[in-house]
C-alpha positions in Angstrom: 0.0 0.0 0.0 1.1 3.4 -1.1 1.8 6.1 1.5 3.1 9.3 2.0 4.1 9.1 5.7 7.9 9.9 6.1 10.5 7.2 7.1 11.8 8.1 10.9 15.3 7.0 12.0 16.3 7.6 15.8 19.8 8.4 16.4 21.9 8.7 19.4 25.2 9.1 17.4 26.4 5.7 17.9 28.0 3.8 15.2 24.5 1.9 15.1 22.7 4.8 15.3 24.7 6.4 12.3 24.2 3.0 10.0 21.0 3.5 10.9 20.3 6.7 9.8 22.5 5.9 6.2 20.0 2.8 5.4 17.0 4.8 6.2 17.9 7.6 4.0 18.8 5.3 1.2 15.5 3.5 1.8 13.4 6.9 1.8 15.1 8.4 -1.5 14.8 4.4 -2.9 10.6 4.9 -2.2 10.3 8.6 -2.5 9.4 9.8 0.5 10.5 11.8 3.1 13.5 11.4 6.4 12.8 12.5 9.7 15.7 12.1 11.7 14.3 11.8 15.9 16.3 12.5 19.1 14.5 11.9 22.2 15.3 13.3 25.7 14.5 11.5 28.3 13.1 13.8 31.0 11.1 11.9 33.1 12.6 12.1 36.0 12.9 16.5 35.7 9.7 17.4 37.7 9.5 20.8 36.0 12.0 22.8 33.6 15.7 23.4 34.6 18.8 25.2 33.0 19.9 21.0 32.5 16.9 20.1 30.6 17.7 23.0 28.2 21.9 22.0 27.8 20.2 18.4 26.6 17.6 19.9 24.4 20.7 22.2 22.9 22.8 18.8 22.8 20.3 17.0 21.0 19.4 19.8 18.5 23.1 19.7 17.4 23.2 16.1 17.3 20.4 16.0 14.9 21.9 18.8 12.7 25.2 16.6 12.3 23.2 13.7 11.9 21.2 15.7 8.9 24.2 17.0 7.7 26.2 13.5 7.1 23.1 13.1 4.8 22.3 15.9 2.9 24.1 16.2 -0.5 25.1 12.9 -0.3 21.5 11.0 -0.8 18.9 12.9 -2.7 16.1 12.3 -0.2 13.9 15.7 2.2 15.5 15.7 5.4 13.7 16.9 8.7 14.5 16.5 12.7 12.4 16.5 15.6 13.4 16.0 19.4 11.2 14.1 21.4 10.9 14.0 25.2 9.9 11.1 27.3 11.2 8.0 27.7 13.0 6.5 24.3 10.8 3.4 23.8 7.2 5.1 24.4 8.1 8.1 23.0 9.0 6.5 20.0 6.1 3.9 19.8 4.0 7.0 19.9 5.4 8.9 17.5 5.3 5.6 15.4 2.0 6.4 14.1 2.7 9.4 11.9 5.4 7.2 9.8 5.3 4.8 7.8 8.6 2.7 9.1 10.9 3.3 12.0 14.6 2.9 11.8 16.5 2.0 14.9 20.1 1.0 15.7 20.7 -2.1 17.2 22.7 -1.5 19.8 26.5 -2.2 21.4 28.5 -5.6 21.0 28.0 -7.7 24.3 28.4 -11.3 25.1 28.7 -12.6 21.7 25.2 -10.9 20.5 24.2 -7.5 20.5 22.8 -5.0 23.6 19.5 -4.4 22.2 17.8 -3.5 24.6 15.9 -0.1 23.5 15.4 -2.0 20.1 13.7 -4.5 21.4 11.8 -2.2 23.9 10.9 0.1 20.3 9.9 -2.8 18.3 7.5 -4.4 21.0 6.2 -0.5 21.0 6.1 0.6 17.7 2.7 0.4 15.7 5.1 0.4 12.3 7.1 -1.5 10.7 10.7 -1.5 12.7 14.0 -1.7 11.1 16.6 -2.8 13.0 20.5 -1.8 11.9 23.8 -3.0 13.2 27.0 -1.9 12.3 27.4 -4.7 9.7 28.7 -4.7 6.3 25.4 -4.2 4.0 26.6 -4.0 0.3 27.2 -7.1 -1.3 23.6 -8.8 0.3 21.3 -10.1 -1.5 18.1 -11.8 -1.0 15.0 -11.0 1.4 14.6 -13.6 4.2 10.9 -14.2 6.2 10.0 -16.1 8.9 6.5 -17.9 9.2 5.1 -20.2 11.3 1.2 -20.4 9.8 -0.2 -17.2 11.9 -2.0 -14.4 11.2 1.3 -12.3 12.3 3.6 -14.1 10.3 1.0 -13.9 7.4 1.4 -10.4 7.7 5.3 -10.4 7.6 5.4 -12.4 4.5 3.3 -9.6 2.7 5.8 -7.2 3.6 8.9 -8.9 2.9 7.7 -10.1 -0.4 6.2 -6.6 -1.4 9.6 -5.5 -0.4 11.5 -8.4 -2.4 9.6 -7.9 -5.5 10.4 -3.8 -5.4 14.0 -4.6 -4.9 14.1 -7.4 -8.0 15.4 -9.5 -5.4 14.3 -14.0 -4.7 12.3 -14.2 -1.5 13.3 -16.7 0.8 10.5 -18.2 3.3 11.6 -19.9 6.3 9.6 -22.2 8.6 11.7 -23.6 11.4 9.9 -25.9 13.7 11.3 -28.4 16.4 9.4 -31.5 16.0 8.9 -33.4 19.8 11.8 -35.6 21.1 9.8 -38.9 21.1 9.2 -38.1 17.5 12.7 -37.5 16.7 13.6 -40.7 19.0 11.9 -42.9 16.5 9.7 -44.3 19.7 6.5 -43.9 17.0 8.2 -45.0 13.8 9.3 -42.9 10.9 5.8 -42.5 9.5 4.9 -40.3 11.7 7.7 -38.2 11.5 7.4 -37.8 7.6 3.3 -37.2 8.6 4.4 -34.2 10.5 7.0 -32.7 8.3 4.0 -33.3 5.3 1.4 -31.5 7.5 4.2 -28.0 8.4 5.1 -28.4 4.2 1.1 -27.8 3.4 1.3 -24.7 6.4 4.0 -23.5 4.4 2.5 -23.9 0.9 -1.0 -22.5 2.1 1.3 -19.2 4.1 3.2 -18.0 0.3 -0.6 -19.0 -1.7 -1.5 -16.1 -3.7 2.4 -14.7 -4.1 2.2 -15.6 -7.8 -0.6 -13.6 -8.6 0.5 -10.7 -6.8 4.2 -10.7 -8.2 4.1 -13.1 -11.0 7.6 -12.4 -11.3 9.1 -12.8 -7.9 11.4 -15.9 -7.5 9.9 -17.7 -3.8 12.2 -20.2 -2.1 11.0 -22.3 0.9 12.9 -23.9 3.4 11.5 -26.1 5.9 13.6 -26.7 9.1 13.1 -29.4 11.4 16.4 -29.3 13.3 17.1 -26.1 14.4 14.8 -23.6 16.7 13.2 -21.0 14.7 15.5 -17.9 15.4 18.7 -20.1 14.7 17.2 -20.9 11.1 16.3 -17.2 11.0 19.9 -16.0 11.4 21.7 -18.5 9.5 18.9 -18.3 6.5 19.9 -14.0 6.7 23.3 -14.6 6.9 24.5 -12.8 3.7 20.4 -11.3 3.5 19.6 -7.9 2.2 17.0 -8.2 4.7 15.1 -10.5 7.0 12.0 -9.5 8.0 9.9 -11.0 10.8 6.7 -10.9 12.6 6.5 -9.5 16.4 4.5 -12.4 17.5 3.5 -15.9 16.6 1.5 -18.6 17.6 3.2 -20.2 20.5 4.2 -18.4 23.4 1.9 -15.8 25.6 -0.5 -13.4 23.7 0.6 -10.5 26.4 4.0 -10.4 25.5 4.3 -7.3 22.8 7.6 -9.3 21.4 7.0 -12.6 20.8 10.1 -14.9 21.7 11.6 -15.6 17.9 11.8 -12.2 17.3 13.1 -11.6 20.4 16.1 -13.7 19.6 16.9 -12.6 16.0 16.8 -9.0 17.2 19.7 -10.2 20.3 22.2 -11.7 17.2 21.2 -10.0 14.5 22.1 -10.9 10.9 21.6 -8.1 8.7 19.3 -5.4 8.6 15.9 -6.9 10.4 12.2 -5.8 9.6 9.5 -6.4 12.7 6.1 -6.1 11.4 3.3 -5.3 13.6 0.0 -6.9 14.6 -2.6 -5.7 12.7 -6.1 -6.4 13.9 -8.9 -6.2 11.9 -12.1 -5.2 14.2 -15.8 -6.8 14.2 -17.7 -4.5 12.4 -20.5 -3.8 14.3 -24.1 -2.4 12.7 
């Protein structure tokens, strides 16, 4: 679906922060719309308005102006800045309604993953798409990578990511990673049961991508089925050398009141290229 809402990137002037703010200029001039560039001071704790408060609002201005200025002249793409104030996560998921995607950076290196805390914090927020950006390498990539697992939300993801794939000329790759139970995989039942199960998840997948082909008769669709790895493993090493994975914020296991659903959860905490979290989208009982 068209729009004309801007792209929003939120920068803190990390080296995260700055990728992030390159991809989601070259992403706005690549659709035609619109960058606004966000800072957001977090003044919850300053009970009413003090010389402080005004050195961070100065702070952040010029932040944003040396953020705007890396990009101007150097992608052909309108370029605005806005502070926020509040804290990062709900200021952000507010603001998230008056754009059409928002661009965060994924955080520091720590423990073998990545510190993504406010990520994940702005993704489970957000009522937009999310980008998430590290500080990895992203010429080169190809390919768009998706994650289903037959619900509505990853339903939803595969839309994007193939509307994105097709725009971009680039295969789409859809991945279902599920874990089959240990007295399955024992043999304690036989093998026919086994290959009943991976037959059943092959006709989730198939009935998940139906309708692809008419939509974008000439998008290439791979699927991979995965039985022996957990879902957000697959995920990373499927998006390894991806342009772009893109996932849904919740799926069907796990606990309805969690915002972040588990799988995306872990892709965003080791992530493998630039990472897409689509949001629920509920459609409402009309009522007459």
């Amino acid at each position: 679906m068209s729009t004309s809402k801007p792209i929003a990137v939120a920068t803190n002037d990390s080296s995260q922060s700055r990728a992030a703010v390159t991809w989601a200029a070259r992403r706005a001039a690549d659709v035609g719309l619109p960058l606004m560039i966000l800072y957001v001071v977090d003044d919850r704790w300053v009970i009413e308005p003090t010389p402080w408060t005004g050195m961070l609002l100065d702070k952040g201005e010029e932040l944003l102006e040396t953020a705007a200025g890396r990009v101007r002249g150097t992608v052909p793409v309108e370029v605005t800045t806005k502070i926020l104030e509040g804290g990062v996560a709900g200021s952000l998921g507010k603001y998230s309604t008056k754009v059409s995607m928002l661009v965060v950076g994924s955080g520091a290196a720590h423990l073998g993953g990545s510190l993504t805390d406010r990520a994940l914090q702005v993704a489970a927020a957000a009522k937009c798409p999310v980008a998430v950006i590290g500080d990895q390498p992203i010429e080169g990539r190809r390919g768009v990578v998706v994650g289903v697992d037959g619900s509505e939300e990853s339903t939803q993801a595969v839309a994007f990511a193939a509307a994105e794939a097709d725009r971009e000329g680039q295969e789409l790759t859809v991945v279902y990673a599920f874990q089959a139970p240990r007295w399955v995989n024992g043999g304690l039942l036989g093998e026919n049961l086994a290959q009943l199960m991976v037959e059943e998840e092959q006709i989730v997948l198939s009935e998940t991508i139906s309708g692809l082909s008419e939509d974008y008769p000439d998008l290439v669709v791979r699927k991979v089925l995965e039985s022996d790895m957990e879902p957000a493993a697959a995920l990373v090493q499927a998006a390894a050398e991806a342009q772009m994975l893109v996932v849904g914020s919740r799926g069907r296991g796990g606990f309805k009141r969690l915002l972040l659903g588990s799988t995306a959860h872990s892709v965003l905490t080791h992530l493998p290229c630039p990472t897409v979290i689509t949001p629920v989208r509920r459609i409402k009982d009309k009522k007459y």
